[in-house]
C-alpha positions in Angstrom: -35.7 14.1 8.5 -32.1 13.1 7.5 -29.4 15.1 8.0 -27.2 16.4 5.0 -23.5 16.1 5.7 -21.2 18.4 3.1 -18.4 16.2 1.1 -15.9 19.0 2.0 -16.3 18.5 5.5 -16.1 14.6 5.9 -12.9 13.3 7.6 -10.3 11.6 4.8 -10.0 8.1 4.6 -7.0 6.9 5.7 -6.2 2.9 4.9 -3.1 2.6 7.0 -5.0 3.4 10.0 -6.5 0.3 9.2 -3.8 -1.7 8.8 -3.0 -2.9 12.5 -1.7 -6.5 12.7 0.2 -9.0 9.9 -3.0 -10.2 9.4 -4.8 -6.7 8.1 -1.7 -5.9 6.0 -1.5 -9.9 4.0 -5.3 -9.7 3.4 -5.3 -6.2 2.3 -2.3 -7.3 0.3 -4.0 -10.0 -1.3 -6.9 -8.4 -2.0 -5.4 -5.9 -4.0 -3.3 -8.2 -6.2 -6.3 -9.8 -7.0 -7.9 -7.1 -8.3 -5.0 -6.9 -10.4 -4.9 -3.0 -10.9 -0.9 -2.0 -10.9 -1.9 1.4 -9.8 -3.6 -0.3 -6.9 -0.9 -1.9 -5.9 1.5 0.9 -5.3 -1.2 3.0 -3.3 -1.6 -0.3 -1.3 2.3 -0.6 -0.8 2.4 3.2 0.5 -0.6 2.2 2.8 1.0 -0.7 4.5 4.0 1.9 4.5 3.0 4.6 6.1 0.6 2.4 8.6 4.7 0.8 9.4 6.2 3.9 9.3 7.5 5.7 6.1 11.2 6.7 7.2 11.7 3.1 8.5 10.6 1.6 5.5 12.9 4.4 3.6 16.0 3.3 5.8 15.1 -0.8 5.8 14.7 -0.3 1.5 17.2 1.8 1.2 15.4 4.4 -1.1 14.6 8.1 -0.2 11.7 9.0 1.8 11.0 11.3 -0.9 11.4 9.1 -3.6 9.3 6.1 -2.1 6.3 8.7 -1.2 6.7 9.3 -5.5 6.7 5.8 -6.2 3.9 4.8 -4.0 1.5 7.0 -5.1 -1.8 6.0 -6.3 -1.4 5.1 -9.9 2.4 5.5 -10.0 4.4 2.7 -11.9 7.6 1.9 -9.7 9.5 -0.4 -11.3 9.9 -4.2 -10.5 12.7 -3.7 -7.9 11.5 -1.3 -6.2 8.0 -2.9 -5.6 10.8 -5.7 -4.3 12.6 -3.5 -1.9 9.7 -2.1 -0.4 8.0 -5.5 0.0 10.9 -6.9 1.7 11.6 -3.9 3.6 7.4 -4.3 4.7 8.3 -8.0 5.4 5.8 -9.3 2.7 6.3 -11.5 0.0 4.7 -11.9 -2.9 3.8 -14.9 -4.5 2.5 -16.5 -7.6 0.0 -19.2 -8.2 -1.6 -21.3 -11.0 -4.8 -20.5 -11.7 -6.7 -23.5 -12.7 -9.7 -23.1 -15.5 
């Protein structure tokens, strides 16, 4: 016999706990910018953010605690500089590359 678990009662995911080492956070990065969802990509940013430490990252950037948890929200649409901020604040880059048919 299997044993039924309610939905409401499983613990929440949480990525940034994940998110341990340079390694985790550049893979996870990657990942996600392949994909190539822009809603991803904020989620992912507040992910590697929180798993660093949201008010550090706030300070480093230079935006409001507040206003980064806003603009890294799943599906939120920060604009280009911000992304920037954050990402150097994180101390990732992001990079482009030719894709090749």
């Amino acid at each position: 016999m299997t044993k039924k678990y309610r939905v409401d009662r499983l613990p929440e995911f949480d990525m940034a706990q994940y998110l341990k080492s340079d390694a985790d956070i550049a893979e996870y990065l990657r990942q996600v910018l392949e994909d190539g969802d822009p809603g991803e990509l904020a989620a992912a940013l507040g992910h590697i953010a929180k798993a660093r430490g949201m008010t550090e990252i706030a300070k480093v950037s230079g935006i409001k605690r507040e206003a980064l948890y806003k603009a890294l929200r799943p599906n939120a649409k920060p604009r280009f500089d911000t992304i920037q901020r954050v990402c150097k604040a994180l101390g990732v880059k992001i990079t482009a590359q030719a894709v090749h048919g």
